[in-house]
C-alpha positions in Angstrom: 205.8 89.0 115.8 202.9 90.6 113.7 199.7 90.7 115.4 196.9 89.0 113.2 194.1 91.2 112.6 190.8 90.9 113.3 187.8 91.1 111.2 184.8 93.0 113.0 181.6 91.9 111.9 178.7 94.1 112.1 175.6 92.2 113.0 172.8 95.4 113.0 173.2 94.8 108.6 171.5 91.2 109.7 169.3 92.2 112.0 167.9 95.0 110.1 167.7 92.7 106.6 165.7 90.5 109.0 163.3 92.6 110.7 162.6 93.9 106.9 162.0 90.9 105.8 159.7 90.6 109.3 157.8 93.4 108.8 157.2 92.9 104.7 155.7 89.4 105.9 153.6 90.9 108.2 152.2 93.3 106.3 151.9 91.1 103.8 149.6 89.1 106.3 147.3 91.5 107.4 146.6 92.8 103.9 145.5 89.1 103.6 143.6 89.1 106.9 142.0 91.8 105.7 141.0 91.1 102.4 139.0 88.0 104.1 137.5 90.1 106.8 136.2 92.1 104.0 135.0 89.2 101.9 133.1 87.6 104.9 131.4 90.7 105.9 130.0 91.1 102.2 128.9 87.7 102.0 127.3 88.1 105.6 125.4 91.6 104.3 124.3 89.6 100.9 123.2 86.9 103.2 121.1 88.5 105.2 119.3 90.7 102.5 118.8 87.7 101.0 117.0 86.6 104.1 115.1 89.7 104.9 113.5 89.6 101.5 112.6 86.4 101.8 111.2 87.0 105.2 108.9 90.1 103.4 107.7 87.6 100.7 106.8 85.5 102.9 104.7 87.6 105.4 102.8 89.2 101.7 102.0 85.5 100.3 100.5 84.8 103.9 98.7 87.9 103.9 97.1 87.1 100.7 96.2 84.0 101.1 94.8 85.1 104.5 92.6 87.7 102.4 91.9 85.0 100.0 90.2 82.7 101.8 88.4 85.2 103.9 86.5 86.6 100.8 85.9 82.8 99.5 84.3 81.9 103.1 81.8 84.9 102.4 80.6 84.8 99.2 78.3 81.7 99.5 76.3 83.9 102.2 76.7 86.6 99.5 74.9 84.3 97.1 72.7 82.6 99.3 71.4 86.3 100.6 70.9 87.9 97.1 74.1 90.4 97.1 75.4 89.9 94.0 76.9 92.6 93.1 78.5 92.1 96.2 79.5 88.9 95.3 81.2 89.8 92.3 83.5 92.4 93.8 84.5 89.6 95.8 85.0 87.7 92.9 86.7 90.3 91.2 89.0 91.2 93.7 89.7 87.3 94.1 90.5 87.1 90.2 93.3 90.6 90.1 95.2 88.5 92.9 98.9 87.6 91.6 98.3 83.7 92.7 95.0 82.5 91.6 92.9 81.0 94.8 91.9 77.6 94.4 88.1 78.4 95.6 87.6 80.8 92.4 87.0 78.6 89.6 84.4 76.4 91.9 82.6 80.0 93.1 83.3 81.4 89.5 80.7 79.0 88.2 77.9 78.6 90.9 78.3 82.7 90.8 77.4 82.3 86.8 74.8 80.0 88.1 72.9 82.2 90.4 72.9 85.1 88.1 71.6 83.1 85.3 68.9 82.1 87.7 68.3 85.5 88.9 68.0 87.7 85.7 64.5 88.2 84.3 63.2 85.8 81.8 63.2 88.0 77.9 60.2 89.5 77.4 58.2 87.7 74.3 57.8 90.1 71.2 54.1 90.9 70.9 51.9 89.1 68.5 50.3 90.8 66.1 47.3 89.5 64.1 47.5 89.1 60.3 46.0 92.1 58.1 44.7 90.6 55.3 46.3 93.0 52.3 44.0 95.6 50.4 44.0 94.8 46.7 44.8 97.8 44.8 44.9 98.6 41.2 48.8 99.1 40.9 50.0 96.8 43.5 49.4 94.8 46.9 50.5 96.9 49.7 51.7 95.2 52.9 51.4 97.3 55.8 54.6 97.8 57.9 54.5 95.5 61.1 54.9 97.4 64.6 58.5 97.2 66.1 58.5 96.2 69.6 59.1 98.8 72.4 62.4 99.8 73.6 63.3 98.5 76.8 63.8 101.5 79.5 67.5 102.0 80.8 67.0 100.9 84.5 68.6 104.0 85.8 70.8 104.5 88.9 73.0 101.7 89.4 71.9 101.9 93.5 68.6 101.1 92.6 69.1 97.3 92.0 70.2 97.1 95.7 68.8 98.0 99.3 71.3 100.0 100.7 68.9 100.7 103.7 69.6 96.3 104.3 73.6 96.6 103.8 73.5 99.3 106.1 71.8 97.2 108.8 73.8 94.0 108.1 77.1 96.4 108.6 75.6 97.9 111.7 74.6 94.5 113.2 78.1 93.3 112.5 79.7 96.4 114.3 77.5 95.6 117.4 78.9 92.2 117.4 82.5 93.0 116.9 82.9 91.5 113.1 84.6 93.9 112.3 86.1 92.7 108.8 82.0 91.9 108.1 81.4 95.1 108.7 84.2 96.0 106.5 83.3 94.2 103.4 79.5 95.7 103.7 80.5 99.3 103.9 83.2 99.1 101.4 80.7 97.5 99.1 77.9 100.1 99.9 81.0 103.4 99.2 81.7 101.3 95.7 77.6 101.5 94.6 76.7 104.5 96.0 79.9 107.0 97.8 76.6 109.7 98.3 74.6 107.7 100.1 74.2 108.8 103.8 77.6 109.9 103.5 77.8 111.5 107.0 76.5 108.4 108.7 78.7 105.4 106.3 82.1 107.2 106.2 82.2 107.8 110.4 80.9 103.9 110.5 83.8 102.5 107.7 86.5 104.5 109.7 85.8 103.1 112.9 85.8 99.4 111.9 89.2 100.0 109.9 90.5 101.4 113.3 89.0 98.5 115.4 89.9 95.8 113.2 93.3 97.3 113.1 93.8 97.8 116.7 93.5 94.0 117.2 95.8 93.2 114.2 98.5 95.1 116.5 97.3 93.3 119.7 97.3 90.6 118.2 101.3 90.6 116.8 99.8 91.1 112.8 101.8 94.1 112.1 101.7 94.3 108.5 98.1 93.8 107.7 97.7 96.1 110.9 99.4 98.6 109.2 97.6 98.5 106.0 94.4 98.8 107.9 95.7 102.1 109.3 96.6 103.8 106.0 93.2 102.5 104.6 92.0 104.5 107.8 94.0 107.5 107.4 92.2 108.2 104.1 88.9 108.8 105.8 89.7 110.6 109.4 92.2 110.8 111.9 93.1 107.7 113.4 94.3 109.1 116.9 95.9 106.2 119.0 96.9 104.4 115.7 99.9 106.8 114.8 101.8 105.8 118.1 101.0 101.9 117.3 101.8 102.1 113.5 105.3 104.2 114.6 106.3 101.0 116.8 105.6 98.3 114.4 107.3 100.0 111.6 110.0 100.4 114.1 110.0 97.2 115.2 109.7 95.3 111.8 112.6 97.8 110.5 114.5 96.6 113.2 113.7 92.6 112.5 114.6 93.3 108.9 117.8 95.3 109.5 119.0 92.6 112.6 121.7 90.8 109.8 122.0 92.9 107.1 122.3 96.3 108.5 123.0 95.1 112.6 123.9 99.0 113.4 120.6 100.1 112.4 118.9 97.0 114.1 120.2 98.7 117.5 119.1 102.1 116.7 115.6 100.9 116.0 115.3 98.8 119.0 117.2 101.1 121.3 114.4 103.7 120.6 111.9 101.0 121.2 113.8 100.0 124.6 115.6 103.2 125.8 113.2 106.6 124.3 109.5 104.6 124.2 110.2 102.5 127.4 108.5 99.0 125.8 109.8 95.8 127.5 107.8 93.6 125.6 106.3 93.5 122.1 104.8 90.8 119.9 107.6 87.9 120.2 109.0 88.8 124.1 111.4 90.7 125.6 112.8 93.5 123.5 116.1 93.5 125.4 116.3 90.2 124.3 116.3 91.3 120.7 118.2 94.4 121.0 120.6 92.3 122.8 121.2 90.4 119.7 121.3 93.4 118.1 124.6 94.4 119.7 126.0 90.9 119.3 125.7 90.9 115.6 127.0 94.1 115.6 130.1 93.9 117.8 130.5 90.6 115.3 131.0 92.9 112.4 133.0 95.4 114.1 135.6 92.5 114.9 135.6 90.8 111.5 136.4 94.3 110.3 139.3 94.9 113.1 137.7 97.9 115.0 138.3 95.8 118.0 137.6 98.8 120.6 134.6 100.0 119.0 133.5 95.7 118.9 134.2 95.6 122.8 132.1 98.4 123.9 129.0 96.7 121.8 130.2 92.9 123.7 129.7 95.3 126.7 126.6 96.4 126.1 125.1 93.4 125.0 126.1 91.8 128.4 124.9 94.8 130.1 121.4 93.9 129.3 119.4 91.1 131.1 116.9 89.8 129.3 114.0 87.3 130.9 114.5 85.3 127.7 117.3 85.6 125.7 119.2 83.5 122.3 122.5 84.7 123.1 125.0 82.5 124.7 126.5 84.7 127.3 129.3 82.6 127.9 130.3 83.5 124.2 129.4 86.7 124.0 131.8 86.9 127.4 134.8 85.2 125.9 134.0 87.2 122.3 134.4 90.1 124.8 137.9 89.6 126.2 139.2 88.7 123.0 138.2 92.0 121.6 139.5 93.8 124.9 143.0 91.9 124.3 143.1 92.6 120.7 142.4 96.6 121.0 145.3 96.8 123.8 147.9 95.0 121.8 146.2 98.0 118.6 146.6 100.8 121.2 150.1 99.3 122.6 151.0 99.6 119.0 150.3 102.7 118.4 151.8 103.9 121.1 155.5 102.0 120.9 156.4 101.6 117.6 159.3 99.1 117.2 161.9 101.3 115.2 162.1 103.6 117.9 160.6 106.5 115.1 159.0 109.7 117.0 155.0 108.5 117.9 152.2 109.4 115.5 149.5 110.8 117.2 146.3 109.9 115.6 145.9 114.3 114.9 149.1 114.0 113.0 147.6 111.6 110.4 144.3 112.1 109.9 142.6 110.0 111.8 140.4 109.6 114.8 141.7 109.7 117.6 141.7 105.7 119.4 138.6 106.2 122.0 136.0 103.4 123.0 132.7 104.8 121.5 129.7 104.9 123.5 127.2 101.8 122.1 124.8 102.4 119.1 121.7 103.5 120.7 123.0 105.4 124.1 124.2 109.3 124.9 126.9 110.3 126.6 
């Protein structure tokens, strides 16, 4: 009897046509994954610039209107008092604004009204009495009538005012702590006369600018704070006011930077927190926003798959302990383990690969070699 043979089937060809088709899917898939991560972090960077410029237009239109209606409260005691020419670099200033204030066209026209009132009635030309004309034997000569006399230029411009009276008001108003008073006067007496008593006015207009702006910063008004102190910094040295415009420029950086730039955000407030040692500034806690800080930033690192770089920011975020705080550290705990899961499973596979192929160390291709990075903001 012939024995029947047997077909041996070789089932590594299906296995390997498989697992290529496995892998092609896969990679495939995270090209996708990718592509949306990418997509999601540009609209969340357009988003947020968005915002911050919005946020920046909105603190200038308060700011102005805020300056607006302080020069429109003033200038009826302007008018009332005789400063007009104080007045009308109120006016003036009121009228070069981008959005016209609604007071100016009411205090546009009493202001015509008061200097009307307040010029000096035209002088009459003289009269002159009739000559009666000498008859002559060619003609009738008329004699020429007398022009009237020119009126004398009135000079110095500081002449029209009492500077010695500004002086006092601006004085009086430093004594009493009106400081943006006592702004307004002395700018007004520099713009009329910038020689007059120049040694006593300049000291005097640099220490309201640095009061007034000292309790713009105490006060949480960083921006107009801040323009007080360059205004300041033209005339002296403002002392004290470089350390407080330094932290609210860092501070407001790091507001502005919190969505569309998160890994700056944590620099600037882990300088406030960590190098200046400030707990609390203007809105609360700053843990509480450099805690945010970190969340928004681990957020980006994840979308973008750096999931070990993402868990040490989680960790940091959690690290911190805030009295008040707008995290949810329930999520920011769960956000936390996923990342921790997800950059073992990126180490496991780096370490076995699945075709049994000799290991890639990170040296051997380039990159960096897989280590969890201390967070933004710390050493060591």
């Amino acid at each position: 009897m012939k024995s029947q043979s047997v077909a041996i089937v070789n089932h590594a060809k299906g296995r390997r046509k498989r697992r290529g088709l496995t892998c092609l899917f896969w990679g495939f898939s995270a090209f996708a994954c990718m592509l949306i991560a990418g997509l999601i972090v540009i609209g969340a960077v357009y988003a947020g610039w968005h915002a911050g410029l919005a946020t920046a237009r909105a603190e200038s239109t308060v700011t102005v209107e805020a300056f607006a209606r302080q020069q429109c409260d003033r200038l009826p005691a302007d008018l009332l008092g005789g400063s007009l020419r104080l007045a009308q670099s109120r006016l003036e200033h009121l009228a070069n604004l981008q959005q016209t204030p609604a007071c100016l066209p009411q205090m546009a026209a009493t202001a015509t009204a008061v200097f009307l009132l307040s010029a000096p009635s035209p002088t009459p030309p003289p009269t002159h009495t009739p000559t009666p004309p000498l008859p002559t034997v060619a003609s009738t000569v008329v004699p020429p009538t007398s022009a009237p006399e020119a009126i004398a230029p009135s000079g110095d411009i500081a002449a029209d005012y009492d500077l010695d009276a500004l002086l006092g008001e601006a004085r009086g108003a430093m004594s009493l702590g009106d400081y943006p008073a006592a702004i307004d006067t002395l700018d007004a007496i520099i713009s009329i006369d910038e020689d007059y008593q120049r040694e006593l006015v300049r000291p005097l207009f640099l220490e309201a600018l640095t009061a007034q702006a000292l309790a713009l910063y105490r006060s949480g008004r960083l921006s107009e704070a801040i323009i007080l102190t360059d205004r300041a910094e033209e005339h002296g040295s403002i002392e004290d006011l470089y350390h407080e415009r330094h932290i609210a420029l860092l501070y407001l950086d790091g507001q502005r930077y919190k969505t569309a730039n998160p890994a700056e955000a944590v620099r600037k407030f882990s300088s406030l927190y960590y190098d200046f040692g400030l707990r609390d500034y203007v809105n609360g806690p700053i843990a509480g926003e450099l805690q945010e800080a970190y969340r928004n930033y681990a957020l980006a690192l994840a979308l973008q798959g750096d999931h070990c770089p993402a868990q040490a920011q989680f960790e940091a975020a959690l690290d911190l302990k805030p009295a008040i705080g707008r995290v949810n550290l329930a999520d920011l705990a769960a956000r936390r383990d996923q990342s921790a899961l997800a950059c073992q499973a990126q180490q496991a596979e780096a370490v076995i690969p699945e075709d049994g192929a000799p290991t890639a160390t990170p040296e051997s291709i380039g990159a960096r070699p897989a280590a969890t990075p201390a967070p933004v903001g710390h050493t060591g």
